[in-house]
C-alpha positions in Angstrom: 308.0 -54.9 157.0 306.5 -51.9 155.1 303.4 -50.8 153.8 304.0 -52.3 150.7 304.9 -55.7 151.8 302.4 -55.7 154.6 299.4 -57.4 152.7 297.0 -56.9 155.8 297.0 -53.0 154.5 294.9 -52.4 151.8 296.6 -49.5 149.4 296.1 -47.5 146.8 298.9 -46.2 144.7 298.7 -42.4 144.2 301.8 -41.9 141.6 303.2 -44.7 143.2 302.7 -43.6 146.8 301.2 -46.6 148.3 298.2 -44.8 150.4 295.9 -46.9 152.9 292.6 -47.4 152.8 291.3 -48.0 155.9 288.8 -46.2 157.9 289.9 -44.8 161.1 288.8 -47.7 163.3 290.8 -50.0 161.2 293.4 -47.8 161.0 293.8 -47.3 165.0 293.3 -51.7 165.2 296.2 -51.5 163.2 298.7 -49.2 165.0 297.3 -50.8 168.5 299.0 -54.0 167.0 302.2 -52.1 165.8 302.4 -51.3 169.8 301.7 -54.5 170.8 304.7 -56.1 168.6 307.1 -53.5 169.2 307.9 -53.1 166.0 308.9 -49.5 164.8 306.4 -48.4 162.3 306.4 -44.8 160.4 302.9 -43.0 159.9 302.6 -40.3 157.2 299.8 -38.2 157.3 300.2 -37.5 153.5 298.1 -34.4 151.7 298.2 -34.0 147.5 301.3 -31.3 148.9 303.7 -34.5 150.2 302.6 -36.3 146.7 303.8 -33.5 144.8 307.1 -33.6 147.0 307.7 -36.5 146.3 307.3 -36.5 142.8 310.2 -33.4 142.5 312.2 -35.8 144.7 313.2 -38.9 143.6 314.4 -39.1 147.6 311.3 -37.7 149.1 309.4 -40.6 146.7 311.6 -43.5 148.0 311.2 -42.6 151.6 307.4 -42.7 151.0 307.4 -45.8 149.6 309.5 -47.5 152.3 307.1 -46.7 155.7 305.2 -48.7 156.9 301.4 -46.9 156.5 300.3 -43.6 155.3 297.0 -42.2 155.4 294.9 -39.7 153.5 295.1 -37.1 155.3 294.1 -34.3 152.8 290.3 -34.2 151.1 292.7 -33.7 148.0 294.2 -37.1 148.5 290.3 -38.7 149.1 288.9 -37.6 145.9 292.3 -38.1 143.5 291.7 -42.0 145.1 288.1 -42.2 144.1 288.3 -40.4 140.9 290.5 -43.0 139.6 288.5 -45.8 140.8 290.0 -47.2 144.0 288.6 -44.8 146.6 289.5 -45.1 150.3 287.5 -46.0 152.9 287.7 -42.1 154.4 289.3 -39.7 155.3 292.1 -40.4 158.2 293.3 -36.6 159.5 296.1 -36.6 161.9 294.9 -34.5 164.8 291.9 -37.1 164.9 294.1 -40.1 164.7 296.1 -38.6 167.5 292.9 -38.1 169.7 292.1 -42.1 168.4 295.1 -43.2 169.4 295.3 -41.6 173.3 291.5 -42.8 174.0 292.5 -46.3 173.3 296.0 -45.4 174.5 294.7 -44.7 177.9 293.1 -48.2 179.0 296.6 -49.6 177.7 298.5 -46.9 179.9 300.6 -46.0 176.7 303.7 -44.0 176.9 303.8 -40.9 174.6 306.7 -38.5 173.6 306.1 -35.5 172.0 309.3 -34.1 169.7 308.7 -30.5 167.7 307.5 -27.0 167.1 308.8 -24.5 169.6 309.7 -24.8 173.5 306.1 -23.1 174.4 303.7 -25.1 172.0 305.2 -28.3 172.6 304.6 -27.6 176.6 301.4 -26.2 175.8 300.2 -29.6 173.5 301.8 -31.7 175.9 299.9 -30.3 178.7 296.7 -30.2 176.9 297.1 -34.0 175.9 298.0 -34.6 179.5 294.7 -33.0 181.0 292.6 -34.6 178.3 293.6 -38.2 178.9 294.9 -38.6 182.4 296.0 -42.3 181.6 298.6 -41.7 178.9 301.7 -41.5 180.1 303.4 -38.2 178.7 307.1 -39.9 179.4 309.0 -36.6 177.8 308.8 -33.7 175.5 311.1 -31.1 173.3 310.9 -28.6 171.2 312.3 -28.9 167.6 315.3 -26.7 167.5 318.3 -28.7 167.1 320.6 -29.6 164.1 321.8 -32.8 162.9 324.6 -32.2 165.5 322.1 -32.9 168.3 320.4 -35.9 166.3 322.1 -38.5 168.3 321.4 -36.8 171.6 317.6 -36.6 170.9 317.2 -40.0 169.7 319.0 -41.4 172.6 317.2 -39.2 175.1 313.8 -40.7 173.5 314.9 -44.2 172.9 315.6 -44.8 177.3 312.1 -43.6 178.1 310.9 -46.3 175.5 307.6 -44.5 174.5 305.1 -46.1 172.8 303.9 -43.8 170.3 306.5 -40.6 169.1 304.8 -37.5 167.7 307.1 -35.6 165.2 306.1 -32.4 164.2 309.1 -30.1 162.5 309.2 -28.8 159.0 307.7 -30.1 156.3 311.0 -30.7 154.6 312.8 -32.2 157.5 310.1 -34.2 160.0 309.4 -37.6 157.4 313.2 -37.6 156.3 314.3 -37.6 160.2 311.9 -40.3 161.2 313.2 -42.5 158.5 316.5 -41.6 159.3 316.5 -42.8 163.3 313.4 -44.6 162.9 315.2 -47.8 163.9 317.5 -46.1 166.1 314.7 -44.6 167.8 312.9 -47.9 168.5 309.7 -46.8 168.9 306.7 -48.5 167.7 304.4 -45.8 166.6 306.2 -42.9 164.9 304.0 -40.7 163.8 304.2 -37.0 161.7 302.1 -34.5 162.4 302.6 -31.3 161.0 300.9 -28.6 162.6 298.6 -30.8 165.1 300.7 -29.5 167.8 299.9 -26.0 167.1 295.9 -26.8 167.1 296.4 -29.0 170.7 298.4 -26.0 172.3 295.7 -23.6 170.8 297.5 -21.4 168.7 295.8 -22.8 165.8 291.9 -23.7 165.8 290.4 -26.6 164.0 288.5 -25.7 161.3 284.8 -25.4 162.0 282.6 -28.5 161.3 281.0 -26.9 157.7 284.7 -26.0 156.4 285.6 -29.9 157.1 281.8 -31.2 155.4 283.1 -29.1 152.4 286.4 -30.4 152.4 287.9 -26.7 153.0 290.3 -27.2 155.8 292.9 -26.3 153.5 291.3 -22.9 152.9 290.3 -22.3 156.7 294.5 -23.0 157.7 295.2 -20.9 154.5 293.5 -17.9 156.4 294.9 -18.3 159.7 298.2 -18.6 158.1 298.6 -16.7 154.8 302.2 -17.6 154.6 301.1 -21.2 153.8 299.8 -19.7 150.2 302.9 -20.8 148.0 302.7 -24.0 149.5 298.8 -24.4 148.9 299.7 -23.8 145.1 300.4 -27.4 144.7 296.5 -28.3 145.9 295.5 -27.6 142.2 298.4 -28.3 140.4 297.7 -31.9 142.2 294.0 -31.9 141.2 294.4 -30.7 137.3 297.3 -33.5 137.5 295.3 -36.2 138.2 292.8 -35.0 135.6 295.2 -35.0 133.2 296.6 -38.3 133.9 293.6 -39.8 135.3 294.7 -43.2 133.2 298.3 -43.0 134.7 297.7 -42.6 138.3 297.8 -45.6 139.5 300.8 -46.7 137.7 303.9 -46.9 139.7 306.8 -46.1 137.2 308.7 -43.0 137.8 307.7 -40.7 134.6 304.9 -38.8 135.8 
């Protein structure tokens, strides 16, 4: 079953990635009942960066199309949907879906994994999630320092604690390719990327204040705590002048844009 099959999401096709738009409520209704069929699903966060991936990538573009539910993450993602007519219901950020998913998580007494980022953040998020929402079971955690070498010994070490949710947060090149990879393998219903979310729980990184969020600059408030990230921020506008330019082609799903 994927996103594109699965007619109880609603989509919009962004350059042929198939994004969802649902609302967060909808969005966590939804994943509940991923857990509650034991089906492995894979969640993208997606921002207008991942789009651009995948449009370099003709791999990076199939592995999009073939999960199971990706949601707009990035403001950049929310406007490019309602400028070409199909808008989304909101915006769907990660680190809230995260929060989302361990409140209802904890009447269920869900079992969480956390997999990524380095040996003291990973502790640090972990311990933070664990405090926050006493309920969730925190079965396991690792950092994300292994090779391909080690895939088989991470994937088995997370498959016998049978979690129900995973959080995946390695590079950006590597963390949606390695879900897709052992997301069958893994077995776990809710696999989910999240980028830097585990930086924000373990407080290395803080959430962008509630004005840079209302003007849809949460891109420009990371940008500052991390001025590194400026090479890969170049692709917010060459997203947004794309979609001007093509505003009539967006939403068309051939291969040639």
């Amino acid at each position: 079953m994927t996103a594109n099959a699965n007619a109880s999401v609603p989509i919009v096709r962004i350059y042929g990635v198939p994004v969802s738009k649902m609302n967060m409520k909808d969005t966590v209704a939804y994943l509940t009942g991923a857990i509650e069929s034991r089906i492995p699903h894979q969640i993208i966060t997606a921002n207008p960066i991942m789009i651009m991936s995948a449009l370099e990538d003709p791999a990076y573009m199939e592995m999009m199309r073939r999960v199971e539910l990706i949601v707009p993450d990035g403001a950049g993602l929310v406007w490019a949907a309602g400028y070409v007519g199909q808008p989304v219901a909101e915006r769907v950020p990660g680190i809230d879906l995260i929060h989302e998913l361990m409140r209802t998580g904890e009447s269920r007494r869900w079992k969480v994994y956390l997999l990524g980022t380095t040996p003291d953040t990973i502790q640090a998020a972990a311990a933070k999630l664990a405090r926050d929402y006493p309920l969730i079971d925190i079965v396991g955690f690792r950092d994300g320092y292994f090779g391909e070498a080690e895939d088989r010994q991470v994937v088995d070490s997370i498959r016998q604690l049978e979690p129900d949710i995973l959080l995946v947060g390695r590079s950006s090149s590597t963390q949606e390719p390695w879900i897709s990879k052992y997301k069958r393998d893994l077995d776990v219903p809710v696999i989910m990327g999240v980028g830097g979310s585990f930086d924000v729980l373990a407080g290395k990184l803080k959430r962008a204040p509630k004005i840079f969020q209302k003007l849809k600059l949460e891109w420009f408030y990371r940008l500052l705590q991390e001025p590194s990230r400026f090479g890969r921020m170049l692709a917010l506008p060459k997203f947004a002048w794309k979609v001007i330019r093509d505003k009539q082609n967006v939403l068309k799903t051939d291969e040639n844009h």
